[in-house]
N, C-alpha and C positions, 0 to 999 in steps of 0.2 A: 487446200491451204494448210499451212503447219499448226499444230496444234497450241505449239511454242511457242508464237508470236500472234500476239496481240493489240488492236490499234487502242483498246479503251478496255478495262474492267467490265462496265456494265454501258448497255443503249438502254436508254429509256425513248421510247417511242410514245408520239404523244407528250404536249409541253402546256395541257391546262392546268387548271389546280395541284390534280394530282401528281403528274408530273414532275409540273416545278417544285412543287416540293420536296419530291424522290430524289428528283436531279440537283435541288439546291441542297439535301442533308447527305448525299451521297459526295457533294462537292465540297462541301466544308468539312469533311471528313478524309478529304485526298485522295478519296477514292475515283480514280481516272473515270469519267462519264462523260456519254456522247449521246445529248439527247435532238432527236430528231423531229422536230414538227413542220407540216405540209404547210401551214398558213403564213405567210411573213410577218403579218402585222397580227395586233392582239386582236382577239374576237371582240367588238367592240359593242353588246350586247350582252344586258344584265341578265343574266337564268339562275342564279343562286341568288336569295335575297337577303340569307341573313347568316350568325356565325355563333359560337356558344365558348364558352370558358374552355373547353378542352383544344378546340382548332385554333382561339386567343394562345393558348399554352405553346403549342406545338410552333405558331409566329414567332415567340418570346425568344424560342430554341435557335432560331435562326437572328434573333436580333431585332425584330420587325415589327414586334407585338404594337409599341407605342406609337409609331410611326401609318402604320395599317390603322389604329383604335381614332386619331386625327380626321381618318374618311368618313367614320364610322358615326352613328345614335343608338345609345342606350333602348332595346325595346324593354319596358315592365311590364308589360300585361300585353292580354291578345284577347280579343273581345269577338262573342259574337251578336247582331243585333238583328231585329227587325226594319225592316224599313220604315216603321213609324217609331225608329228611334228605341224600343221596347231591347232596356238589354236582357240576353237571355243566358248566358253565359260569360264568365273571366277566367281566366287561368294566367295567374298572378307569376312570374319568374321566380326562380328559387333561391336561396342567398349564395352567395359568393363561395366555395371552398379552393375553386379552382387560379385565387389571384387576379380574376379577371370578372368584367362582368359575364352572366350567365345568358346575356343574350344582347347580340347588338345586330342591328340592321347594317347591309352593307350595299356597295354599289359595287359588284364584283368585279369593271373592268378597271377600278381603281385600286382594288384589294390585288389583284394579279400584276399588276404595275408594280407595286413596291415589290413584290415576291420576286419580278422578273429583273427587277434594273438592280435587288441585291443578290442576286444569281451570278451575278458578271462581276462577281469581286472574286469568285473563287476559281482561281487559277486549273483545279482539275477538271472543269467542267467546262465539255464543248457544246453550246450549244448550237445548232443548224436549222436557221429557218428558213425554209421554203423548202424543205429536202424533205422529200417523200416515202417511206416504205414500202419497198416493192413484194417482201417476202424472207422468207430465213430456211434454212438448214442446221439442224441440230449433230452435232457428234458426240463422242467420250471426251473429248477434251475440249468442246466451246461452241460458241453458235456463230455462221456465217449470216449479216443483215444484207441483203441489198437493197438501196434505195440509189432515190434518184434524186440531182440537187435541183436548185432553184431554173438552171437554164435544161432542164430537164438529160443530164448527161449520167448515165448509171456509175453507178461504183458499189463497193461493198465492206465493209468492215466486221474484224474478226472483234469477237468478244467475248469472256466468257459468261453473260449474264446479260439476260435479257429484261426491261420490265415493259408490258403492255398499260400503258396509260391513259390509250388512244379512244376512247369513250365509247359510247354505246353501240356503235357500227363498228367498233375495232377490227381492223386490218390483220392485225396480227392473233385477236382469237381465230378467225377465219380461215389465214397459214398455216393455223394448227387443226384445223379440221374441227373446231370445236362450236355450240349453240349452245343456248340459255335455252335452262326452260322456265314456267310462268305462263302467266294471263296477260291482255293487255287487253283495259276498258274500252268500247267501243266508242264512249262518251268524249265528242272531241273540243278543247275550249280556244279561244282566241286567248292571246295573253297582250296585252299595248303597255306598252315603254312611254313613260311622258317625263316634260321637266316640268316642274310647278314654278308658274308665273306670277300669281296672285294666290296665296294659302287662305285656304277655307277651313271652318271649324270644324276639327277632328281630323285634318289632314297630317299629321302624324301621330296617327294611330291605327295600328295593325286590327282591320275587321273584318270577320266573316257576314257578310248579310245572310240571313238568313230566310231565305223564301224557295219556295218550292217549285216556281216554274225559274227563277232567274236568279240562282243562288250568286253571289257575287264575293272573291277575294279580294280586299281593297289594302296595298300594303304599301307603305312610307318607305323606300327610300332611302340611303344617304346620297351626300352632295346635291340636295333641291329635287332627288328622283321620285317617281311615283311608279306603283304597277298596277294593275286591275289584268283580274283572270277572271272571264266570264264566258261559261256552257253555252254552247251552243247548241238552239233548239230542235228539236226532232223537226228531221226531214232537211236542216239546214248542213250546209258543207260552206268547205272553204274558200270557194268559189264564189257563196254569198257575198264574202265580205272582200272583195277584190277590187275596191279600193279606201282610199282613206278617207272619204263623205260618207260610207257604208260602215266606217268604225266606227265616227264620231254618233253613228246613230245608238253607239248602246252606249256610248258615254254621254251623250244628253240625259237619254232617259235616267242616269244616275247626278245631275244637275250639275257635271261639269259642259264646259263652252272654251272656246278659242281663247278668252281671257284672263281663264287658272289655267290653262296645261296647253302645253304644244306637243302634239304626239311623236316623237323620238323615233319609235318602230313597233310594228306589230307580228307575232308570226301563230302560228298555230301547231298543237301537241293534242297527244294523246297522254294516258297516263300507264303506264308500264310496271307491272309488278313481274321480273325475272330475274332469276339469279343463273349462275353458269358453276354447274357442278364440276367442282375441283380446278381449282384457281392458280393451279402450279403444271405446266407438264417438263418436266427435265428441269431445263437451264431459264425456262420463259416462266414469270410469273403474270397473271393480271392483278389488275385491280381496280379501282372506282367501279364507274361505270362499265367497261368492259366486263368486268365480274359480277356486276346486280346491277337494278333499277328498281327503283321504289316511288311512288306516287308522292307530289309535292309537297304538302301538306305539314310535314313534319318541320320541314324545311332543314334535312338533314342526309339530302342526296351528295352531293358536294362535298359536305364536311367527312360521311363515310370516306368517300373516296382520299381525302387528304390523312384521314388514319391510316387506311390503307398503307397508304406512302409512308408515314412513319413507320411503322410495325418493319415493313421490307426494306427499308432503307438500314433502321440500324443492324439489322440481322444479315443483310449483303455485306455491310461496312464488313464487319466481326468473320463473313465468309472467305471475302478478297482479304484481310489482312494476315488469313492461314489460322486464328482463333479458333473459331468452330467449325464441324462438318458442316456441309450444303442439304446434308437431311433437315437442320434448320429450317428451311424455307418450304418445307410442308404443313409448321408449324402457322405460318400467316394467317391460311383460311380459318384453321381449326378455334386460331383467337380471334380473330374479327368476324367472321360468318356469325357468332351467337349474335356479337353489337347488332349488326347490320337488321338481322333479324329481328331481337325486338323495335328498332327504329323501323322497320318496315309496318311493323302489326302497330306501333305508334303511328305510325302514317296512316296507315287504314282503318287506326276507330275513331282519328279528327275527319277521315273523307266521311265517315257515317253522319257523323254531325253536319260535318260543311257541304255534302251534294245531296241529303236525304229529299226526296220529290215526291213522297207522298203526304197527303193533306193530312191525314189522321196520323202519322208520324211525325210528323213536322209540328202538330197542335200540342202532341202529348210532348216533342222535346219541348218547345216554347211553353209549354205551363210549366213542368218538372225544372229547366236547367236553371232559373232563377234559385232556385232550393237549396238544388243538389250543387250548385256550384262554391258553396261552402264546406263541403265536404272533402278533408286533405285527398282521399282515396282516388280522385282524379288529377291530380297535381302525379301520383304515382304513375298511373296507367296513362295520362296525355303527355306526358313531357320528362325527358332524361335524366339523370342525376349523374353525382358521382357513384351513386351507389352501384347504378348501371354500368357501370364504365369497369366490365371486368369479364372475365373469361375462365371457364373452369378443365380447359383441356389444351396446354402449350407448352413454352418454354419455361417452365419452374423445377424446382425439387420440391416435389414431396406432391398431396393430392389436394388441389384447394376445395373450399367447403365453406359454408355458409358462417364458420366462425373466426378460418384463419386469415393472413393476408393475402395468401399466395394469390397472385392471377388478380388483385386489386390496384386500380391504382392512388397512389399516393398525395395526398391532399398539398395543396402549397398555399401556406399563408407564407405572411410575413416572418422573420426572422432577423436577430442581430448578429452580427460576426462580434467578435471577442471585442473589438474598439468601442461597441456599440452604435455601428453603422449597419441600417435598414435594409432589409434586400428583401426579395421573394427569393422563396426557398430556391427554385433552378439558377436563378443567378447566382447566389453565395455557393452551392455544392459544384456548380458546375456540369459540361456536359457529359455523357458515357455513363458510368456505371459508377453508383456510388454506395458504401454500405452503410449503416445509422443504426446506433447503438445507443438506447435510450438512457442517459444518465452513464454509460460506462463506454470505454473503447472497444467498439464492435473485436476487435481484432482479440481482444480477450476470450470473447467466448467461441474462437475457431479454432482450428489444430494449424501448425506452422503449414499441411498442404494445402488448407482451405485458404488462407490469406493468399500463399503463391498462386495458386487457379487462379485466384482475383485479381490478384494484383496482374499476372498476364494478360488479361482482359480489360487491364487501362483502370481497375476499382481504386476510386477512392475513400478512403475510410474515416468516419466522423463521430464525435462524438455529440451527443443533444444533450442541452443541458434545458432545464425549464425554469419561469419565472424570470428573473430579472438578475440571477447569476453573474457576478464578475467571472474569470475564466483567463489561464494563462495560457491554455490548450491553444496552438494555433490551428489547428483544423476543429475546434467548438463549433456549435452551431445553438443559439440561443433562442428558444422556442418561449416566448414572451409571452404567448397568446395560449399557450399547452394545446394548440391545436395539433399538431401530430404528432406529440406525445400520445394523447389523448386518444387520437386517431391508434397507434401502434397498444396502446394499452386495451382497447373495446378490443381488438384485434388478435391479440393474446401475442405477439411479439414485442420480445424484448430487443432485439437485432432485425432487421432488412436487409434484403441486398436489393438496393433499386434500380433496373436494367437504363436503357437509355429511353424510352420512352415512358418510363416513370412508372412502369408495372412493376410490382415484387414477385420477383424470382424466386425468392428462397427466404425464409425466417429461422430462426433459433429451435423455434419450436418444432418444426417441419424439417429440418435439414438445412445445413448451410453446406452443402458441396455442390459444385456450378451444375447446373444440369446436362443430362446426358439424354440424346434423341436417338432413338432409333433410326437406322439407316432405311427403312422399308416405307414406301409411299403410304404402305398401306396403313402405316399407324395414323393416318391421317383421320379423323372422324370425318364420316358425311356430312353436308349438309341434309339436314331436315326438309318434306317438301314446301314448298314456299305457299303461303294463308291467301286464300283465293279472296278477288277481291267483289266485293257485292257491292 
């Protein structure tokens, strides 16, 4: 087929989270996309249970944030206990920087509902359900998909960009000849789905029970949901519990009955720690899950994969519009692989605490976490920040480092526009790229090519003014709270240039010329091997 004709820009294969996210900021971007998933209807079973200020962020992007937060419950703490009630551990959420709260429970097939019914407002995006991926061919000038549609009839579409979103079993790593490598526990748990009919006390609040022969996840929910993830014990398989009077048998022994819960579904997992070295080949990227797996715990499998989606998304956008080279997108893994990673090793020091099965380990945590659980230094090592939320090897000018901006991303509070009308900061700046000049007109401290670069790449240019400033500047931005002032000052920038997914590119101090990638795979950093799991 011609190299020169094209049915769509990019397929995105696979249409869950990750996916739809790809495909819905790749669509409000006008970037022609044809995504393809096998299943007609939505997966109608919850596997992600909860969401955090950064994946609230990236909703906002798309318009949806408020709308999605409607399904949603605030979780503030996450507790683990004894079965005689004996708390032994909290780990309290962290305050807000992200505009959003830091942690809410969700009921993920209502969460994908909103993503998918505002998906179908943007006119570039096809989306094809029931259409299958059958396989792909790569050349110099673009990838041939073949799939097959709903009444199972082949066809094939040219594109030139590929994205793998298609999850753990992904079809498309597989076309590429490609495996993950990793561990996977041999330890297998039942997980049951219920609706709550009658609420018992503590029934929305996220607990670990802590015990050594029958450690128990007990998590709340939104829209009336409940989950329980409970180990199964040596010598038992899945066969055991083959039917649903054999499940209720391990929710008795946790004092629910037919008249708090009605069981929804049940299925059974393993817990999977793999990643797939090099997450780009040519024209095909992965991501989510098809690129790693990480054990539940953190409850930050899902939410990876939906950065994922942003990271690729705005960087394909800036590729198809002719902006940047396509060596960009070797850039993805090299910034998301560190996240992923420490949310992985964050996943596997809550599994130490939450499946630990031995007695004299289990005695010494239940004496010790009541203690130690006042000590901020596990707030660091159990659970995310903004501070985490950065990358020291991608698309920026200059070298980031533990004191500049670069590779950080950028805090959003509240803000006034010059009328003194309230917005969070991506509302009032808007989407793409934008630059922020603390107290002065960024565009001051650039040379006439530096603003062209930018301004070619859609930048818009702002000026922050802090405290409660009048301002005649129609592009001001009134930082009331000196939260990102404050933020750009700890930082040692006086200027940003903030990309579309809110990381800093480039500062004053570090260079402000747009960045430049090399065209060679190989500048790609490796992944690290991935932290075995005990």
């Amino acid at each position: 087929m011609s190299a020169g004709r094209f049915d769509a820009d990019v397929a995105v294969v696979g249409y869950g989270p990750s996916g739809a996210i790809a495909a819905s900021l790749l669509g409000k971007a006008g970037v022609r996309t044809v995504a393809l998933e096998r299943d007609k209807n939505l997966y109608a079973r919850a596997r992600a249970v909860t969401v955090n200020d950064w994946t609230l962020r990236i909703l906002q992007e798309l318009g949806v944030a408020e709308r999605a937060k409607q399904d949603m419950d605030v979780m503030p703490a996450v507790s683990w206990k004894t079965y005689r009630q004996k708390l032994v551990f909290r780990l309290v959420q962290k305050p807000d920087v992200l505009g959003h709260p830091t942690a809410m429970m969700i009921y993920q097939p209502e969460m994908e509902a909103v993503v998918r019914e505002n998906a179908t407002r943007y006119d570039a995006l096809d989306i094809r359900f029931g259409h299958t991926f059958e396989g792909l061919e790569q050349d110099a000038g673009g990838v041939t998909v073949r799939a097959t549609d709903g009444d199972g009839r082949a066809y094939s579409l040219r594109v030139r960009y590929v994205i793998g979103a298609d999850g753990g079993s992904s079809p498309v790593r597989e076309a590429l000849g490609l495996a993950m490598v990793g561990t996977t526990r041999p330890r297998r748990w039942v997980v049951i789905d219920g609706e709550v009919l009658d609420p018992w006390p503590g029934s929305d609040e996220l607990v670990f029970w802590s015990d050594p022969v029958r450690p128990v996840v007990d998590i709340p929910l939104a829209k009336g949901n409940h989950r329980w993830e409970i180990p199964l014990a040596p010598g038992e398989t899945d066969a055991d519990y083959d039917t649903e009077a054999k499940v209720w048998e391990r929710l008795r022994a946790l004092g629910m009955d037919e008249s708090r819960v009605r069981i929804k579904g049940y299925a059974f997992y393993s817990h999977h720690l793999r990643h797939l070295e090099g997450w780009r080949r040519d024209r095909v990227v992965l991501i989510g899950d098809a690129a790693h797996l990480m054990p539940p715990w953190a409850g930050q499998g899902m939410q990876s994969g939906i950065r994922d989606a942003h990271n690729v998304a705005w960087k394909l956008t800036a590729v198809c519009r002719g902006e940047v080279d396509d060596a960009v997108l070797d850039t993805v893994e090299a910034e998301r692989w560190p996240h992923v990673r420490l949310l992985t090793e964050m996943s596997v020091r809550l599994g130490m605490f939450i499946e630990a099965d031995q007695r004299a380990l289990v005695a010494v945590r239940n004496t010790v976490g009541p203690w130690a659980r006042h000590l901020p230094f596990w707030n660091r090592v159990l659970q995310p920040s903004n501070a985490t939320n950065r990358f020291t090897d991608g698309w920026v000018t200059g070298r980031p480092g533990r004191r500049n901006a670069l590779g950080r991303m950028v805090p959003q509070p509240s803000v006034f526009d010059r009328q003194g009308g309230e917005h969070l900061l991506d509302d009032l700046v808007g989407d793409g790229f934008v630059v922020l000049g603390a107290g002065v007109d960024p565009r001051d401290a650039m040379t006439d090519q530096q603003v062209e670069a930018w301004s070619r790449l859609g930048a818009r240019f702002r000026t922050v003014r802090t405290g409660f400033a009048t301002t005649d500047g129609p592009d001001d931005v009134i930082d009331h709270t000196g939260v990102l002032t404050g933020w750009m000052r700890r930082h040692r920038a006086g200027v940003v240039v903030v990309r579309p997914d809110r990381f800093v590119a480039a500062t004053d101090t570090t260079g402000l010329d747009v960045p430049v990638i090399r065209s060679t795979p190989a500048a790609v950093r490796r992944p690290e091997p991935a932290p075995a799991l005990t």
